[in-house]
C-alpha positions as CSV (number, residue, x, y, z in Angstrom):
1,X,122.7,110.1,98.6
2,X,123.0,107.8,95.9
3,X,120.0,107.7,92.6
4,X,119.3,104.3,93.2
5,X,116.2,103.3,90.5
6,X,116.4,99.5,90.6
7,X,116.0,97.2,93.2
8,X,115.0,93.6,92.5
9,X,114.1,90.6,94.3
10,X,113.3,87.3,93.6
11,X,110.7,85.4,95.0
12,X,107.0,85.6,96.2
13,X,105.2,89.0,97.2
14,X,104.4,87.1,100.5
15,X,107.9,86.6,101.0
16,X,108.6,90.3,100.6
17,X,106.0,91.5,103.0
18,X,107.6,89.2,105.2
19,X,111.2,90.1,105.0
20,X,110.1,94.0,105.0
21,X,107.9,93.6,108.2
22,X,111.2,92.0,110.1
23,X,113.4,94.6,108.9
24,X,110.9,97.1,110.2
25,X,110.3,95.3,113.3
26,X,114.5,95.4,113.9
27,X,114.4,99.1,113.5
28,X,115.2,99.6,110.0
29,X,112.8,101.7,108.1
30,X,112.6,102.4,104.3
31,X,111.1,105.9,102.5
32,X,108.8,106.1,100.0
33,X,111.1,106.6,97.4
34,X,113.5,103.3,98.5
35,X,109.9,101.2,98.4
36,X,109.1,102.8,94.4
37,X,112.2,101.6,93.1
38,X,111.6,98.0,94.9
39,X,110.6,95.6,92.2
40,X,109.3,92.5,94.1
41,X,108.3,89.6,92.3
42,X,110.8,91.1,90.1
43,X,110.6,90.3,86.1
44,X,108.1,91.3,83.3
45,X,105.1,88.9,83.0
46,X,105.7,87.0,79.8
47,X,105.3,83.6,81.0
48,X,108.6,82.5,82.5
49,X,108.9,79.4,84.1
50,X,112.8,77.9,82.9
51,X,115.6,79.8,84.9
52,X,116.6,81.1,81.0
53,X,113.5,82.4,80.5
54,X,113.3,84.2,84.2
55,X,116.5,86.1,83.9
56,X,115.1,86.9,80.3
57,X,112.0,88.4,82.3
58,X,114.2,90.1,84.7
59,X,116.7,91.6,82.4
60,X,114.0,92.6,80.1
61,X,113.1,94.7,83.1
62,X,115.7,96.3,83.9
63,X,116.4,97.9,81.0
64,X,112.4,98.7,80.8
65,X,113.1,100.9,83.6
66,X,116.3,101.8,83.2
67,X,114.4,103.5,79.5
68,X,111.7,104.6,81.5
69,X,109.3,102.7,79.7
70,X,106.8,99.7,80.9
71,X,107.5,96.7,78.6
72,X,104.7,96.9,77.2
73,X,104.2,95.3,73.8
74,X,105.6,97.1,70.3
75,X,102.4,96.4,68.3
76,X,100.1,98.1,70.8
77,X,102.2,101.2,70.6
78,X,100.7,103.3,67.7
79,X,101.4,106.8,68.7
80,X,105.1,106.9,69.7
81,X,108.5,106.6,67.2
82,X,110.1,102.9,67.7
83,X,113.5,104.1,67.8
84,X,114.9,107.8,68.0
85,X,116.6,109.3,64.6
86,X,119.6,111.4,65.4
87,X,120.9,113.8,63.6
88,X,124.5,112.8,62.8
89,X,126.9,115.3,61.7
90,X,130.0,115.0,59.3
């Protein structure tokens, strides 16, 4: 069993549905936990339209998740330390 926590896919949520619903309809199923880490329209919303700025969006992602955090934006995050201090030892 692999830890899988990322799956992307590009394109429309109509186009997932779609492609899901065949594989299904061929015999292949998918678990709970394989459809969680599907990320379909994959990318965080922040208005990406140029291929740059979509692969900005997706990798911006990744590493969201990857962090287990939500992208969400730095100055609506009051309550919660930016960057973790370590201790560092000599």
């Amino acid at each position: 069993s692999r830890n899988v926590v990322y799956v992307g896919m590009l394109g429309p949520r109509k186009k997932r549905d779609r492609m899901l619903q065949e594989l299904t309809e061929k015999g292949t199923w998918f678990t709970q936990q394989q459809l969680a880490v599907l990320h379909s329209p994959i990318g965080l919303d922040i208005g990406a339209e140029t291929p740059e700025e979509i692969a900005l969006s997706v990798i911006a992602e990744i590493k969201a998740v990857l962090s287990g955090k939500h992208g969400s934006p730095l100055a609506t995050n009051n309550t919660v330390v930016i960057h973790s201090r370590a201790v560092v030892k000599m």
